[in-house]
KERO-576572 format. One line per 5 residues: number of its first residue (from 1); their letters; for each residue z, y, x negated of C-alpha. Coordinates in Angstrom, 1 decimal, always signed. Each point is the difference from the previous one (the first is absolute). Layout:
BEGIN
NUM = A = Z:Y:X; ...
//
This chain:
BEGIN
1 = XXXXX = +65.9:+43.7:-10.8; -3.4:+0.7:-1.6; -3.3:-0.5:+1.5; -2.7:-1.6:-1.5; -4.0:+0.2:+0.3
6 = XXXXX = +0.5:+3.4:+2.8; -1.7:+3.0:-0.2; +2.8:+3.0:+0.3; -2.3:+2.9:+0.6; -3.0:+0.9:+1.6
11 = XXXXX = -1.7:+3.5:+0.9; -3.5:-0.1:+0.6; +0.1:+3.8:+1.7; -0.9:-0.7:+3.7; +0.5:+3.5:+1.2
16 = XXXXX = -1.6:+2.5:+1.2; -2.7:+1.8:-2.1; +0.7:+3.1:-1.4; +3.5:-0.1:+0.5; +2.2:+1.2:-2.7
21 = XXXXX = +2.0:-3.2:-1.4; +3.4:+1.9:+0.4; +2.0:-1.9:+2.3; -2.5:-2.8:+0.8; +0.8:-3.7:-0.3
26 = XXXXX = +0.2:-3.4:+2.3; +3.1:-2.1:-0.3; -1.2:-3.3:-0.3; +0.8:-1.8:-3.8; +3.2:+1.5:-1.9
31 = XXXXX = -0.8:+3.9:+0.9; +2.7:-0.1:+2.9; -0.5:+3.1:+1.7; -0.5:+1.9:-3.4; -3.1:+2.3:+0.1
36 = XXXXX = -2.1:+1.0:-3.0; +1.5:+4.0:-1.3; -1.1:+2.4:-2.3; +2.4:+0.5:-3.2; -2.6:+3.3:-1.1
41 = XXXXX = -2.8:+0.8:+1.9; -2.1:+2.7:-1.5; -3.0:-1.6:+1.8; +0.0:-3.3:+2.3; -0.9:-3.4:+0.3
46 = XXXXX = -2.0:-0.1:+3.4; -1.5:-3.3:+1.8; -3.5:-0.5:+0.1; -2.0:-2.7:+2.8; -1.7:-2.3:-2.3
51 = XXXXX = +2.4:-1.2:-2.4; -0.7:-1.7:-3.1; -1.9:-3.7:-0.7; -0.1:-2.1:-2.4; -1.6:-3.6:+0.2
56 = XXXXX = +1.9:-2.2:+2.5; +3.1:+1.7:-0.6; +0.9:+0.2:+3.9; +0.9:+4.3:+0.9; +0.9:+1.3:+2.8
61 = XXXXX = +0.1:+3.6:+1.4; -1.0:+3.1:-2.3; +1.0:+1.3:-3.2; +1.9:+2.8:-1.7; -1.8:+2.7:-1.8
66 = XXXXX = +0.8:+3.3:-2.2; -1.9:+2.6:-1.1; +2.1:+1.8:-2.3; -0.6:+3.8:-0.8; +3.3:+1.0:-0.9
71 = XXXXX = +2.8:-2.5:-1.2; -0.4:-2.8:+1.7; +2.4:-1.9:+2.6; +2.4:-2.8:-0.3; +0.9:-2.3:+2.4
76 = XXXXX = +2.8:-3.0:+0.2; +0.8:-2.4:+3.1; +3.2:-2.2:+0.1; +0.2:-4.0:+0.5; +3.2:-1.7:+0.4
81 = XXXXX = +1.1:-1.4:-3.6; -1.8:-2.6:-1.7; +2.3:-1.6:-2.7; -0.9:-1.4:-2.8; +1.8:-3.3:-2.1
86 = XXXXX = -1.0:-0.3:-3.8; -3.4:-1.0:-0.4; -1.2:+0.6:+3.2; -3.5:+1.9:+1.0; -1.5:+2.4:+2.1
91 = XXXXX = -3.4:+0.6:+0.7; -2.0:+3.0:+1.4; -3.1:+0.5:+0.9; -2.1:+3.5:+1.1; -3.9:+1.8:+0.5
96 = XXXXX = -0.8:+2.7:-1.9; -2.3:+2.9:-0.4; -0.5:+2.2:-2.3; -2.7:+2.7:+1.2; +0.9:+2.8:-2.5
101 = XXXXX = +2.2:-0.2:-3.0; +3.8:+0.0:+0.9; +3.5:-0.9:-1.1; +1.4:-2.9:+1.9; +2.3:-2.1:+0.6
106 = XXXXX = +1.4:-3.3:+1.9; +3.5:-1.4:-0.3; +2.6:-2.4:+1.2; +3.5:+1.9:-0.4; +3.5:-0.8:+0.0
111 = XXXXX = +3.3:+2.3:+1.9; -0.9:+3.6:-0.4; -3.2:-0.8:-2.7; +2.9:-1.4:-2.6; -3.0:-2.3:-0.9
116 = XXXXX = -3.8:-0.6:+0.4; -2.7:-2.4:-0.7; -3.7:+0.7:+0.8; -3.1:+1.7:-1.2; -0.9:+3.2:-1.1
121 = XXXXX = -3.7:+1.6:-0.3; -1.0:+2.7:-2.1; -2.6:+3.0:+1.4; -1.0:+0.4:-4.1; -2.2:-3.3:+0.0
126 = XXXXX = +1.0:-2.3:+3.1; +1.5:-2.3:-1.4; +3.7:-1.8:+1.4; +2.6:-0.9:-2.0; +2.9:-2.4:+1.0
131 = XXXXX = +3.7:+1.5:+0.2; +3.5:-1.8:-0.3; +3.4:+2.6:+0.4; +0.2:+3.4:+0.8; -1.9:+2.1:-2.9
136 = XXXXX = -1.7:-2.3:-1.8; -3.3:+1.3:-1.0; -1.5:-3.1:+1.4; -2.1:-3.1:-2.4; -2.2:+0.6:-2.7
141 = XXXXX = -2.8:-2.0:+1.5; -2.1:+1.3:+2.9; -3.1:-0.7:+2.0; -1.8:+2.4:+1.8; -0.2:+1.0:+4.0
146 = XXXXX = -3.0:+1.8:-0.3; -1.1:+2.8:+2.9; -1.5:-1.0:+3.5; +0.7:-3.4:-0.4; +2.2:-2.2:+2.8
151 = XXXXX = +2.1:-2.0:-3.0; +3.1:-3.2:+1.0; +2.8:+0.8:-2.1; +2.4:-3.2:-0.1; +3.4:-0.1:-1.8
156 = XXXXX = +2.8:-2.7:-1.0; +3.5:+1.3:-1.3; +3.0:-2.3:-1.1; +3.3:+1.1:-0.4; +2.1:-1.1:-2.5
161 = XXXXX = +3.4:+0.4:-1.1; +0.7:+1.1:-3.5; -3.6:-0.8:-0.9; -3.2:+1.4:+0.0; -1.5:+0.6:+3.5
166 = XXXXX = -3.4:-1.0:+0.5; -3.0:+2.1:+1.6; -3.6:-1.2:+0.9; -2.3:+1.9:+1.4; -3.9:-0.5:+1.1
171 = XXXXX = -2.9:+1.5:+1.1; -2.3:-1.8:+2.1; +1.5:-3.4:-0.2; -2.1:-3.1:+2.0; +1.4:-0.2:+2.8
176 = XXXXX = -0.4:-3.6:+0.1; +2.0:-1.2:-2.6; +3.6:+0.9:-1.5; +0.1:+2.5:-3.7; +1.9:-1.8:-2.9
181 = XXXXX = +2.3:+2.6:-1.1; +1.0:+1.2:-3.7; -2.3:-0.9:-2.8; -1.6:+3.1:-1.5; -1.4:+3.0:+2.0
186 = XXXXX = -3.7:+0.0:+1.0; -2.7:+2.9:+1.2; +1.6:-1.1:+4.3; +3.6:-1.6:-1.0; +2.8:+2.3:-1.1
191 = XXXXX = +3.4:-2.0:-1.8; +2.6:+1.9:-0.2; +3.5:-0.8:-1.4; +3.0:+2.4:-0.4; +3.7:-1.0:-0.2
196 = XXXXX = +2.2:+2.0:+2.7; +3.3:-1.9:+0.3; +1.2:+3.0:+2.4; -2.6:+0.0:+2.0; +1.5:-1.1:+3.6
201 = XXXXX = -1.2:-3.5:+1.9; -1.2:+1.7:+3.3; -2.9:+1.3:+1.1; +0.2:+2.6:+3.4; -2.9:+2.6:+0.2
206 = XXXXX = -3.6:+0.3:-0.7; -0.8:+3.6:-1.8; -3.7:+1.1:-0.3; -0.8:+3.3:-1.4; -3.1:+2.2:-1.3
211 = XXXXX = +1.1:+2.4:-2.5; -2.9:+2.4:-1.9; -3.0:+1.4:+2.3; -2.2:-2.4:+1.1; -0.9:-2.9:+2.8
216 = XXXXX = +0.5:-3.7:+1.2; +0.4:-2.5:+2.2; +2.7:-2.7:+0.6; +0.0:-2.8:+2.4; +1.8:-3.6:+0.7
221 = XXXXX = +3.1:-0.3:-1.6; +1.6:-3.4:-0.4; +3.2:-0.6:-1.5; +0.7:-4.1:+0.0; +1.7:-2.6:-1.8
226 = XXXXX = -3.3:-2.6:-1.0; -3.1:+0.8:-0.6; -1.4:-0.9:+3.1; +1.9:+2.5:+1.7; -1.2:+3.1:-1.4
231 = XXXXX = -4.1:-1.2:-0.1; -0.4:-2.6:+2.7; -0.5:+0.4:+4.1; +3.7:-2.2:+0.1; +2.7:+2.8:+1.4
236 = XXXXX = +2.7:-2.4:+1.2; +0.7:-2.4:+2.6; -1.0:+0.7:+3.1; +2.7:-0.4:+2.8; +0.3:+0.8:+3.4
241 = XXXXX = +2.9:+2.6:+0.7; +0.1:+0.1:+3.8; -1.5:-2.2:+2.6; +0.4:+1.3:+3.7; -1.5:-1.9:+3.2
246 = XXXXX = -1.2:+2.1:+2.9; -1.5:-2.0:+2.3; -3.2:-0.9:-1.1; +0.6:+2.2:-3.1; +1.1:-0.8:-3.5
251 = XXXXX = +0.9:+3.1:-1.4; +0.4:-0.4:-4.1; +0.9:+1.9:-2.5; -0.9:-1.4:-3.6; +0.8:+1.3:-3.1
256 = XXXXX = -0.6:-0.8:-4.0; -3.3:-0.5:+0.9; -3.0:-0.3:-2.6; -1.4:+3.5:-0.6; -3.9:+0.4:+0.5
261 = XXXXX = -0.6:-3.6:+0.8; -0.6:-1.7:+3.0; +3.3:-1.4:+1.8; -0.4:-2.5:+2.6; +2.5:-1.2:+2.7
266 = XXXXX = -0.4:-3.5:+1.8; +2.2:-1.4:+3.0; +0.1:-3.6:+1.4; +1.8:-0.2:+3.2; +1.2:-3.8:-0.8
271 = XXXXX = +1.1:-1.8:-3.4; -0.4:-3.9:+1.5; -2.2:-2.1:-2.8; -2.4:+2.1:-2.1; +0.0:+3.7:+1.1
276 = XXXXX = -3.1:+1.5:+0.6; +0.0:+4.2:-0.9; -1.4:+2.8:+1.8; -1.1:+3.0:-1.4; +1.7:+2.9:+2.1
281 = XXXXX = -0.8:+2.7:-2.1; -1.2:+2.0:-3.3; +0.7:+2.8:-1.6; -0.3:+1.7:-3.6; +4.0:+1.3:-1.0
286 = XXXXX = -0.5:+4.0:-1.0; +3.9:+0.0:-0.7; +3.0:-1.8:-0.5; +0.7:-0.6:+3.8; -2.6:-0.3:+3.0
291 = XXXXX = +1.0:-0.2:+3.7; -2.4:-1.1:+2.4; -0.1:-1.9:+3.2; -1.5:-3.7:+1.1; -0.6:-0.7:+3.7
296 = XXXXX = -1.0:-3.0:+1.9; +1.2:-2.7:-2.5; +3.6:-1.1:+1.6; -0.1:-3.4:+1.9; +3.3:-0.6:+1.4
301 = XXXXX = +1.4:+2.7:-2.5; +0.3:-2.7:-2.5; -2.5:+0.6:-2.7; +0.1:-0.3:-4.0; -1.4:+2.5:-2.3
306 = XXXXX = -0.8:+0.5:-3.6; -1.3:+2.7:-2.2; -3.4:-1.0:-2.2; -1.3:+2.3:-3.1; -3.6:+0.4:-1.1
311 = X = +0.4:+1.0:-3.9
//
């Protein structure tokens, strides 16, 4: 069974600042109890308070940063398998930036790196190329990061059996409005096509790495199945896990929750004719589950609740 329209992966770096990213990670989405580790680590990535923005792009926590004076540092984190049927896409989403030249890079990776699809950025000129299969020098056709800039890279990849697979990548895109992919390359849209009938059908870690000396930021990584997923405040469906009565107290625990908006939960103790909703609480999600408390609202502990997003 494959899911449709779901966002798979999200790490938006809610930690504490200045810790080093070895060994951090939440387990909401696909991560499982997988934490992010370091593969080489010459340097480190460390969190930092503020995070990145970008527009309306909702974020949540801090960001990674790395200021490389050696050899840099890479970094991978697990997910539990996403597979992949012909024709199928993925798309990712991340922040970047670039505060002195640096090479980068950001991929999605099959079993032990067999495969990878992502982007690459060079420290020569700061400009990002788009990558399909394990050395491949990456497209032709760039566009440029530049330095000290807070930049939205989006990405769509389709797999395809005994064909060329497909790679789009953008810088910047409106956020309001879905890219058309393929066509011809252009000074913020990368396409990218490469035939790899090898390369496996699953995707299972995200690998970041910083490679030359040098220094950046990354924040707000979304890996998702729609577009919508990887730009839009829409996490997933929120749903309530538990519900525990205590008295006069509804203890809930809710999960799946819209990250950075504002989530709402209404009770009415009675569904005879039209039901009339009372706001019981509000609250802005900062992860992919929130436990918290509601007192005072149970009338003859029989009482209805639903969950409400502000997007």
């Amino acid at each position: 069974m494959r899911a449709s329209g779901e966002i798979l992966v999200y790490e938006g770096f809610d930690y504490s600042s200045g810790a080093s990213l070895n060994t951090l990670g939440w387990e909401g989405f696909r991560w499982g109890t997988n934490r992010w580790s370091q593969l080489y680590a010459a340097s480190d990535w460390k969190v930092f308070p503020s995070g990145l923005q970008f527009g309306t792009l909702p974020v949540t926590g801090g960001g990674i940063r790395e200021t490389n004076l050696t050899q840099g540092a890479d970094y991978q984190r697990l997910f539990d398998p996403y597979y992949l049927v012909d024709g199928q896409s993925l798309w990712f989403s991340f922040l970047i930036r670039v505060t002195q030249g640096t090479s980068w890079s950001v991929h999605l990776s099959s079993s032990n790196n067999a495969s990878k699809i992502g982007v690459e950025g060079s420290y020569v000129d700061y400009e990002l190329h788009a990558r399909i299969g394990v050395g491949d020098n990456g497209s032709t056709n760039t566009f440029t990061v530049g330095q000290n800039q807070t930049r939205l890279i989006v990405g769509r990849y389709t797999y395809h059996v005994g064909a060329n697979e497909e790679l789009d990548v953008w810088l910047d895109p409106n956020l309001s409005t879905e890219p058309i992919s393929g066509g011809l390359s252009s000074g913020n849209h990368i396409v990218y096509t490469k035939e790899l009938t090898a390369d496996p059908d699953r995707r299972d870690r995200l690998l970041i790495s910083s490679r030359s000396i040098g220094a950046l930021e990354l924040d707000e990584f979304r890996v998702g199945t729609t577009w919508s997923n990887v730009v839009s405040r829409v996490i997933d469906t929120p749903i309530i896990k538990s519900l525990v009565l205590a008295n006069d107290a509804i203890h809930l625990s809710v999960e799946r929750l819209t990250i950075g908006a504002t989530n709402h939960v209404e009770a009415t103790a009675s569904l005879t004719g039209q039901p009339s909703w009372e706001s019981l609480a509000t609250f802005v999600s900062v992860a992919s589950t929130t436990n918290f408390s509601l007192t005072g609202v149970a009338t003859n502990n029989r009482i209805f609740l639903r969950l409400r997003c502000l997007k």
